[in-house]
N, C-alpha and C positions, 0 to 999 in steps of 0.2 A: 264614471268608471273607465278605467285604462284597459286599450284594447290593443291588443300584439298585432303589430303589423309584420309583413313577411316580410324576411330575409333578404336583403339586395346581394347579391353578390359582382363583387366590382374586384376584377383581377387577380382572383380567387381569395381576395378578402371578403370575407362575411360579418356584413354591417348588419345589426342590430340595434331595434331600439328598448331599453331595461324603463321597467316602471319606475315611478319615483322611490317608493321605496324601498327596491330590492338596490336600487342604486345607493341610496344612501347608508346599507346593510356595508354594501362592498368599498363604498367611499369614503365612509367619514371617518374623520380623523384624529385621533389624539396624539400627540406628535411622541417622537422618540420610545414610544414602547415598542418596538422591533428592531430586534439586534441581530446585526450578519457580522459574526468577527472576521470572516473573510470580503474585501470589497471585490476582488475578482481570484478566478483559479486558472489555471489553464490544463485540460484535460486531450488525451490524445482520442483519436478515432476507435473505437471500438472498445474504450474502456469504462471506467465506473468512476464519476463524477461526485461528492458529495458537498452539498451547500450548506454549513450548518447554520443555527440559527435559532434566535430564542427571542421571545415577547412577552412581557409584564402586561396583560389583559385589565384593566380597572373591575371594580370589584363590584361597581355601585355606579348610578346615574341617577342626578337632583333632581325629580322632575317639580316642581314648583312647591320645593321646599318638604319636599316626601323622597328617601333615599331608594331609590328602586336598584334591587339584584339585579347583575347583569350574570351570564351564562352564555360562553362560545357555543355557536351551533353552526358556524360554517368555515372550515379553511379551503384557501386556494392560493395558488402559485400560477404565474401568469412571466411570459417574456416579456419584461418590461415595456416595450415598444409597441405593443398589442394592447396595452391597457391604456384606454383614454379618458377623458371627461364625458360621462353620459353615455358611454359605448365602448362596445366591447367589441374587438376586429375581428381577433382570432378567439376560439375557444382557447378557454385556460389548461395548460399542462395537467393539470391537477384539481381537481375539486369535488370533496370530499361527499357533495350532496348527488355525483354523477354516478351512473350506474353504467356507467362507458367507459372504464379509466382505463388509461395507457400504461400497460404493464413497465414501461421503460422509464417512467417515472413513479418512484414513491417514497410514499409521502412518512418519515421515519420518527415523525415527530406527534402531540396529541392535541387537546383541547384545551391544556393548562399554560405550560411553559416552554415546550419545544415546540420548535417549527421547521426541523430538519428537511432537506429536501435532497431523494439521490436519484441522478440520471444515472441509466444503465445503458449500455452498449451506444456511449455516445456519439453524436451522430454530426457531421457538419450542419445539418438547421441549428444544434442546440449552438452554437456561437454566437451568442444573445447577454443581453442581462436578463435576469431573472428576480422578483419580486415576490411579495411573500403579503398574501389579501386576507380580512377575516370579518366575519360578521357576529353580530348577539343578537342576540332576541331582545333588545330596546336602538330605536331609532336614536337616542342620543347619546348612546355609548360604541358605534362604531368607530373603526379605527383601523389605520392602516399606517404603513412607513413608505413614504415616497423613494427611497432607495433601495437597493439591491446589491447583488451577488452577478457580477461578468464573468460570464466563462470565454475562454478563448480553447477554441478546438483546435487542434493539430493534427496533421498527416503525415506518416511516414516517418515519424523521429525514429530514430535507431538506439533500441533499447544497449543497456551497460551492465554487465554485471560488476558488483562490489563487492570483494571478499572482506570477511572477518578478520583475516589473519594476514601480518603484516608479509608477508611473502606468496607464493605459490607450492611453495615448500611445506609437506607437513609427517607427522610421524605419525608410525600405526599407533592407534586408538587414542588420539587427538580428535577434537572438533572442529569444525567449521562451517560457519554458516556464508549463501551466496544471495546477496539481493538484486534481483532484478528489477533498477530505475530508469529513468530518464529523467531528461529537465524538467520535464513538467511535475508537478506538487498534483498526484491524486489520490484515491483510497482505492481502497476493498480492488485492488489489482487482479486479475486472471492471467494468468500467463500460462504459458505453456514451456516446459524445460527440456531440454538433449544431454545427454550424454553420447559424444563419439555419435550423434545426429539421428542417434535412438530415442523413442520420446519415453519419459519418464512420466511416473503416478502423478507427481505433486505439480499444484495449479497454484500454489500462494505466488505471493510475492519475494515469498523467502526460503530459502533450500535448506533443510538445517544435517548438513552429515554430521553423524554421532559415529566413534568410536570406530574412525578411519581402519579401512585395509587398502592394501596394494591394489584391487580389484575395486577402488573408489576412483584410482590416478584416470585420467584423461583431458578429452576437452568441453565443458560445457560451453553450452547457448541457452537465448530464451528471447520469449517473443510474445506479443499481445495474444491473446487466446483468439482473436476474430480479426486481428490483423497481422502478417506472416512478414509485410514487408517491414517487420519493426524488429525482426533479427538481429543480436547482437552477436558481434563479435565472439570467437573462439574465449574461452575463458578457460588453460590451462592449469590445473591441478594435477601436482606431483605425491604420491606418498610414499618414505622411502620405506623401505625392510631392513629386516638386522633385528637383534637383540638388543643392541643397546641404545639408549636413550642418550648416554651422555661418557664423556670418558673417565669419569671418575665411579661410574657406573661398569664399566666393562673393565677399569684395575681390580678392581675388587672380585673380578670372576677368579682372580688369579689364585685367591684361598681355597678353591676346589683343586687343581693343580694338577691335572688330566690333559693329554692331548688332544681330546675334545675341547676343551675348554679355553686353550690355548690357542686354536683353531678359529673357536668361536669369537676370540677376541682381536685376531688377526682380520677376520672378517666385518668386523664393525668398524676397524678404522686402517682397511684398506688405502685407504685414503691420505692417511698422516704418515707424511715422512720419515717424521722421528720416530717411530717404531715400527714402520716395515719391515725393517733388518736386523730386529731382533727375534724372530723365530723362523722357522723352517718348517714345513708339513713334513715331516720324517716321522722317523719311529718315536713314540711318546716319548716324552723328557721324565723324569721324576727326582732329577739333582737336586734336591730342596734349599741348595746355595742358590743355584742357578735360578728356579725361582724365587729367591727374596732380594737378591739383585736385581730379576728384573723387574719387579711391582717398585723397592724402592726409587731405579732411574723413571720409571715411570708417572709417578707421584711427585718426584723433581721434576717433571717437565711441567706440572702443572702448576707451580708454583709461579 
């Protein structure tokens, strides 16, 4: 009978020795049934890491010519460097049979076919590889994948906002969305947002303004939710005012034919030359020559 010897602790590793068969639960191996379509990520300090990850379990084990069920009854995830031959250094990040688990790891995956793994508020220890362990209820159906999932952690990148829209330029009640990235490839983002260095409601990753007004325009920022030195740059958004949309939009006010109207079109395109100097804020117009000469040269410019 196998009897637990205590604990060594040597340099704050904790050496342990595993019975034979909880070892061969956690070690044996049928090769290539664990899939990590990521080989390595790189995650920043204080965000959300996610390892994905899936396993094809066998179904059955021969045992001398009798097909025995096999049925997952244990996962775990382990920093690959901590997992050795006959012993285990460190306790595993994760394992499902613990009544101790590390809330900053979990475990997104089940007992069938995923093996998801997500670090939360990542941390410099987790700049590790990461592995992915499983056991059955039949000694000859364990199995496990000698490779993993590297993370590489980061500190202090400086977040980028990315707009949707090819300018900074936008009209009222238009959209645009702003995504808060960086170099690094992670998920499930927390961030935190400014407007003019006011904090805003929304914590995604992504800002989505619907149906702009004037009172949108300023400068956004945004920043890791748990780290501040990850501040990015001002992100200037403009939106303008006016009536119109477009100037073949604002010729067409011209068939109301009121010195409001004519006001209001002076006012949209303040801006263009070619029609500055055709009106004057005076007393209303209503010469109805006067205006179809001027929609006609108007309608010529756009030509």
């Amino acid at each position: 009978m196998w009897t637990p010897s205590r604990p060594l602790n040597v340099d704050g590793w904790m050496w342990v020795s595993i019975p034979p068969v909880v070892h061969d639960e956690l070690l044996g191996a049928v090769g290539q049934t664990v899939n990590y379509p990521l080989t390595s990520t790189c995650a920043v300090t204080g965000s959300t890491a996610t390892l994905p990850c899936t396993f094809t379990p066998p179904k059955s084990v021969d045992q001398r010519g009798r097909e025995v069920p096999l049925k997952i009854v244990r996962v775990l995830w382990y920093q690959s460097h901590c997992y050795q031959l006959y012993q285990l250094t460190k306790p595993s990040v994760y394992d499902s049979d613990s009544t101790n688990k590390n809330p900053r790891y979990q475990y997104l995956g089940d007992m069938k076919t995923n093996c998801t793994l997500q670090i939360r508020d990542v941390q410099q220890r987790d700049n590790a590889s990461f592995s992915f362990r499983m056991g059955v209820n039949h000694r000859g159906g364990h199995f496990t994948n000698g490779t993993g999932v590297t993370v590489r952690v980061t500190d202090g990148i400086q977040m980028r906002i990315i707009s949707s829209g090819d300018d900074n330029k936008f009209r009222k009640k238009e959209n645009v969305t702003l995504l808060c990235a960086s170099v690094c490839t992670f998920h499930h983002l927390e961030v935190t947002w400014f407007k003019d260095g006011c904090i805003l409601s929304e914590t995604g990753s992504s800002l989505q303004l619907s149906s702009l007004t004037v009172e949108d325009s300023g400068n956004y920022t945004c920043a890791l939710k748990t780290n501040m030195k990850t501040l990015s740059e001002p992100h200037s958004l403009q939106v303008e005012a006016g009536w119109c949309s477009s100037l073949k939009e604002a010729v067409s006010l011209f068939s109301g034919a009121t010195a409001v109207t004519l006001i209001k079109v002076l006012f949209c395109f303040k801006l263009s030359r070619k029609i500055n100097h055709w009106f004057k804020i005076s007393p209303p117009v209503y010469d109805q020559n006067i205006i179809r000469k001027s929609k006609h040269d108007a309608l010529e410019g756009l030509r």
